[in-house]
N, C-alpha and C positions, 0 to 999 in steps of 0.2 A: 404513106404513113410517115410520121416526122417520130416514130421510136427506133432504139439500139435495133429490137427485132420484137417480135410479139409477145418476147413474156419482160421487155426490158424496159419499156416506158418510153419516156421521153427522154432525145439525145440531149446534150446540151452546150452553150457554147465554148465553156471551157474542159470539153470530155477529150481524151486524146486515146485514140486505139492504136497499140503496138503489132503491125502483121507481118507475119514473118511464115517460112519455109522451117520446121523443126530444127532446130539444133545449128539455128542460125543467129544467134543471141538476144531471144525474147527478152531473158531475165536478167542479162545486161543491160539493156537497154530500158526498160520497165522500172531497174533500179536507176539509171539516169536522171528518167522522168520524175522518179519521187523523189530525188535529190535534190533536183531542182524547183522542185517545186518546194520542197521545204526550206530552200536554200533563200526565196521569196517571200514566205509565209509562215515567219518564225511564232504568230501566234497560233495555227493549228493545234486544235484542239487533242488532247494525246489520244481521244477516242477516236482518232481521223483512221477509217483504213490503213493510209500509209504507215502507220505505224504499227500494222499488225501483223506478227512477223511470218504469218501464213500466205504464202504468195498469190493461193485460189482468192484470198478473201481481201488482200492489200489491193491486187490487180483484176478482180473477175475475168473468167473467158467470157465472150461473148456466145452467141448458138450453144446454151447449154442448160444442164438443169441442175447445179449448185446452186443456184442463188433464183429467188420467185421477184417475180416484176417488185413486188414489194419491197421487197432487201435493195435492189437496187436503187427504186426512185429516194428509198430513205439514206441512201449515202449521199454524203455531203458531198458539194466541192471543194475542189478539183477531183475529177474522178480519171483514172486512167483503167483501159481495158485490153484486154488482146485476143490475138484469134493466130490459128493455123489455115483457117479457110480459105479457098480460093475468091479471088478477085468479085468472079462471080455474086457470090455471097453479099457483100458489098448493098446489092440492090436494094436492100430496105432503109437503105440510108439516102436523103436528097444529098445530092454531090454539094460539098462544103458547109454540110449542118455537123460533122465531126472533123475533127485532125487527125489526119492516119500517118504514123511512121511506120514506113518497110525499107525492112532491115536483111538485106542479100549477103551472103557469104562466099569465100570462096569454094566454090563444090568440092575439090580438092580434101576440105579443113570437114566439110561437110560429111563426106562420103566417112573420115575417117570418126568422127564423132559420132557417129553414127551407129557405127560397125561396135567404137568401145559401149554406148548405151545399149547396144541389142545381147553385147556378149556378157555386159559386168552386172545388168540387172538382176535382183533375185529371181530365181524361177517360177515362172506361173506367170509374173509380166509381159515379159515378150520371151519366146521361145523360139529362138535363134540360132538352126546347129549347123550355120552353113562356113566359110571358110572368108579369111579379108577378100581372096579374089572373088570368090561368090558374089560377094559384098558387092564390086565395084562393078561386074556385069548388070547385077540387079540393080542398080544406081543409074545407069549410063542405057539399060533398058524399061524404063521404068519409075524409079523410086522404091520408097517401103510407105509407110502409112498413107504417107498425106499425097503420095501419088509424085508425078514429075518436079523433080525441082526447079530445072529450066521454064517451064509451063506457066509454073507457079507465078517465078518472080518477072517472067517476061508480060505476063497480064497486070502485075501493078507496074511495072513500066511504062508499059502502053497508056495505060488509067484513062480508057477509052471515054472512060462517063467525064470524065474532065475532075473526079474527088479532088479534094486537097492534099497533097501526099508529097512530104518529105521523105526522099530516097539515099538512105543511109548504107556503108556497108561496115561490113563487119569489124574490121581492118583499121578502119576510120577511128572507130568507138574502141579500137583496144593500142594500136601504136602508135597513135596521132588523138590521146583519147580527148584532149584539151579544143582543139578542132571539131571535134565530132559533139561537144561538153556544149561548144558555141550555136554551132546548128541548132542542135534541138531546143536550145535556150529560147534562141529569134523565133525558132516557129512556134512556140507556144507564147507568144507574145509578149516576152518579161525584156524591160531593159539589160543592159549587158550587165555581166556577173562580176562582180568587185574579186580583186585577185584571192582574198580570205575565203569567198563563196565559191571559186572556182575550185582554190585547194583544198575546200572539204568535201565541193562532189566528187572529185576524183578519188579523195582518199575513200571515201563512204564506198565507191564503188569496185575499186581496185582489188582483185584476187592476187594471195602470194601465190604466183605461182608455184616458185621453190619448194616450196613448204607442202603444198596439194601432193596429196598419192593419185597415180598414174589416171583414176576413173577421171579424173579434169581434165580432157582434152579441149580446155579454151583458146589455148596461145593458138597464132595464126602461124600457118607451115609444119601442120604434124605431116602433111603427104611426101613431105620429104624424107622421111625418116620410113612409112606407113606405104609409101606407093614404090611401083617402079616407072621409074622415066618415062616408060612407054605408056602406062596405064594412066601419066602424069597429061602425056603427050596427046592422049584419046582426050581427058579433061578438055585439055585447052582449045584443041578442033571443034568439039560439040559448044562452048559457050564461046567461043566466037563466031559461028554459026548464027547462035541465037541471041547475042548480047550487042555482037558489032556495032548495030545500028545504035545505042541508045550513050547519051552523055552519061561519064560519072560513072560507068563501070571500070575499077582500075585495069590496069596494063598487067598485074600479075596476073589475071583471069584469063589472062590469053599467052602467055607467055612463061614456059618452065625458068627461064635464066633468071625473070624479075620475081616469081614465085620463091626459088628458092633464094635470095638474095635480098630478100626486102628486110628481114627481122636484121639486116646488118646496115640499114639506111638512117 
């Protein structure tokens, strides 16, 4: 079948799916993409998606029942989509009829964002009465919702069907965010970005962090603050394990001295 998935029609050539592991910067990332893209396409129409400031309906998920094949075939281009799904999932797409950006974190920054969304949520969302160290057993056994994180982001690595898949991390897109601004530019196929179009996606997409009350655990190296050494130390044994083998995963990932030392680079 040449659609998103059975209730989403036909892919298209300029559609771009953001997939990522929870709380590994979808909506970073997703704002990116519409930055740039508006950053190319100053006559968008103001009824564009991109401009609506509901994230479900700016960016649709994919695999879901917000939106009827309808809704989607009638959104215009450029369309951007995302998913939490596993690699798996992927299948209903012929490998290179979409652009996939996956976007990895550090597990570390992971575990801890994680721990704040499950504890600071209202109640009745996720109901979560377990303890940080709870937290990081159940991470390092496991996962929470979407299942293994290592699993996850080691099958779009692999990208065994041969997709087209830009492998971003998180790190990249937030303290090198200029670099990580350029990547995604080239892959969606726009000439390079004039330094005025660079400095308004950044500004577009930049959080103060200062200014955020404590539920923004964005910045990268909350587990230094949020972990202890050891539990830091468990991290880095398990994703270099699993990570070793592949390009482009940074040396924080495996290493507590470049983890906690990198926000000083």
């Amino acid at each position: 079948s040449s659609g998103i998935n059975a209730e989403y029609g036909r892919a298209r050539d300029s559609d771009v799916l953001v997939a990522t592991y929870p709380r590994n910067g979808t909506g970073l990332t997703l704002n990116l993409v519409v930055e740039i893209h508006k950053a190319h396409n100053p006559d968008l129409p103001s009824d564009h998606p991109f401009f609506n400031q509901l994230p479900k309906d700016q960016t649709p998920w994919i695999h879901n029942k917000f939106h009827s094949e309808a809704d989607i075939e009638n959104m215009p281009s450029p369309r951007a989509f995302k998913t939490h799904n596993y690699y798996e999932h992927l299948g209903t797409f012929q490998p290179g009829q979409i652009k996939i950006i996956h976007v990895f974190r550090n597990p570390k920054d992971v575990v801890c964002s994680h721990f704040y969304h499950m504890t600071k949520l209202p109640p009745g969302l996720v109901d979560y009465r377990g303890t940080f160290e709870d937290a990081v057993e159940h991470f390092l056994d496991g996962g929470f919702e979407t299942g293994c994180y290592w699993r996850f982001n080691r099958e779009y690595l692999e990208n065994k069907d041969g997709h087209e898949i830009l492998h971003l991390h998180y790190e990249e897109l937030t303290l090198r965010k200029e670099e990580g601004v350029r990547k995604i530019n080239s892959f969606l196929g726009y000439p390079d970005l004039d330094k005025d179009q660079m400095e308004g996606v950044v500004r577009a997409t930049t959080l103060d962090y200062d200014n955020l009350k404590s539920y923004q655990v964005g910045k990268p190296g909350k587990g230094e603050e949020m972990m202890t050494k050891e539990q830091r130390e468990r991290f880095d044994e398990r994703s270099r394990k699993e990570f070793e083998e592949f390009e482009g995963v940074p040396e924080s990932y495996f290493s507590d001295d470049l983890y906690v030392g990198q926000m000083n680079r």
